[in-house]
C-alpha positions in Angstrom: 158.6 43.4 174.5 157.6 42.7 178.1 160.2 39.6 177.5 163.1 41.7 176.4 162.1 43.6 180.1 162.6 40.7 182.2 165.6 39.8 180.5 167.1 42.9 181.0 166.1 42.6 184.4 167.2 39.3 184.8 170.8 40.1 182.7 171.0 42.8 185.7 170.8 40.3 188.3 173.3 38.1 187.0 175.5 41.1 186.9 174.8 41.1 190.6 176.4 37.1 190.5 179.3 38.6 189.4 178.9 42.1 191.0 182.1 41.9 193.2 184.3 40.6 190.3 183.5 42.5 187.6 183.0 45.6 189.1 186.4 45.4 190.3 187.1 44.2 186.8 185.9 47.5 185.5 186.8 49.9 188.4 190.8 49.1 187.3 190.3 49.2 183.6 190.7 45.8 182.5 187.2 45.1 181.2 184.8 46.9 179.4 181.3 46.4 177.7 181.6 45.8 173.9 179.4 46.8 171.1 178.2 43.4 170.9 176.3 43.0 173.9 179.4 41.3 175.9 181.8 42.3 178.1 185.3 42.1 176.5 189.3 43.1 177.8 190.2 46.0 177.4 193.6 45.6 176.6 195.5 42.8 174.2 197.4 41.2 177.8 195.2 40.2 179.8 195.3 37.6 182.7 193.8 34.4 182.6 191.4 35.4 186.0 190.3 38.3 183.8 189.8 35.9 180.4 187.9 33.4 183.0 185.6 35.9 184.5 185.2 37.3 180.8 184.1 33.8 179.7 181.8 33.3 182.5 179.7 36.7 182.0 179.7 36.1 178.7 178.5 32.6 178.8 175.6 33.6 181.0 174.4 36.6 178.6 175.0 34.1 175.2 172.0 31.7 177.4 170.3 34.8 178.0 170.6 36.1 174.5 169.3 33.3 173.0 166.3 32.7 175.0 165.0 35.9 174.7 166.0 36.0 170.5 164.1 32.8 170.5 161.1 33.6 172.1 160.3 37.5 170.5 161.7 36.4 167.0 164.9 37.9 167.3 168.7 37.2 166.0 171.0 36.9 169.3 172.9 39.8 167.5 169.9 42.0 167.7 169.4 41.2 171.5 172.9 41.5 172.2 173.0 45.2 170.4 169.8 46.0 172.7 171.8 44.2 175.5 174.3 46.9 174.6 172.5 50.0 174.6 170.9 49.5 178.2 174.6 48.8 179.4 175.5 52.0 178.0 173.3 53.7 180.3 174.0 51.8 182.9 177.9 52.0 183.4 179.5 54.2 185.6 181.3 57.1 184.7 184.8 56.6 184.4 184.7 52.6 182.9 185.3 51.6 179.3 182.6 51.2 176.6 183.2 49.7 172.8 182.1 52.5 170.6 180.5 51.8 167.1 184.1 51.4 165.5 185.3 49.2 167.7 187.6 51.8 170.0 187.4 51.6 174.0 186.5 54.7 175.1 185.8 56.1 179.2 182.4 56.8 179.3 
C-alpha cells in the first residue's frame, strides 16, 4: 500500500511536468480524466497539440501504472481505476470527469 502512496505521489508530480499544459488543457474543456485512469479529449475533434499532450500524459501514467501493478500484484487496470478515483478528488470544480458509463460530465 505504502507503494500505491508514492505512486500517487509521484503520478502528482508528473502532473506538475505538465502542469502548465494540461491545466490549460482542462481549464478550456478539451481534456478530461477518464474512467480508466487516463486523461482523454473531451470532444471527437480534437487537435493534434491536444492528441500529443494526451499521448504524453498518458504515456507517463501507462510506466507508472505498471510499475506499481507489478510490484503490489496488481493488473494495470486496477491501478489505473485507483489512479482514477484520487483524480476524482483532485480535479477542480468546473473540469470534465468520465463517469462509470462512459459520459463526460463537469465535476
Amino acid at each position: 500500500m505504502k507503494k500505491i502512496v508514492y505512486f500517487l505521489f509521484a503520478l502528482c508530480l508528473s502532473f506538475n511536468a505538465y502542469a502548465l499544459d494540461l491545466q490549460q488543457a482542462k481549464d478550456q474543456g478539451l481534456v478530461g480524466e477518464a474512467n480508466t485512469g487516463y486523461i482523454a479529449p473531451v470532444t471527437v475533434t480534437t487537435t493534434s497539440e491536444v492528441r500529443q499532450l494526451v499521448s504524453s500524459v498518458n504515456r507517463i501514467r501507462k510506466a507508472n501504472y505498471q510499475r506499481i501493478a507489478v510490484s503490489n500484484g496488481l493488473t494495470t487496470e486496477e491501478v489505473g481505476r485507483l489512479a482514477y478515483q484520487k483524480a476524482i478528488r483532485k480535479t477542480e470544480p468546473g473540469h470534465y470527469v468520465q463517469n462509470a458509463a462512459g459520459a463526460w460530465v463537469r465535476k
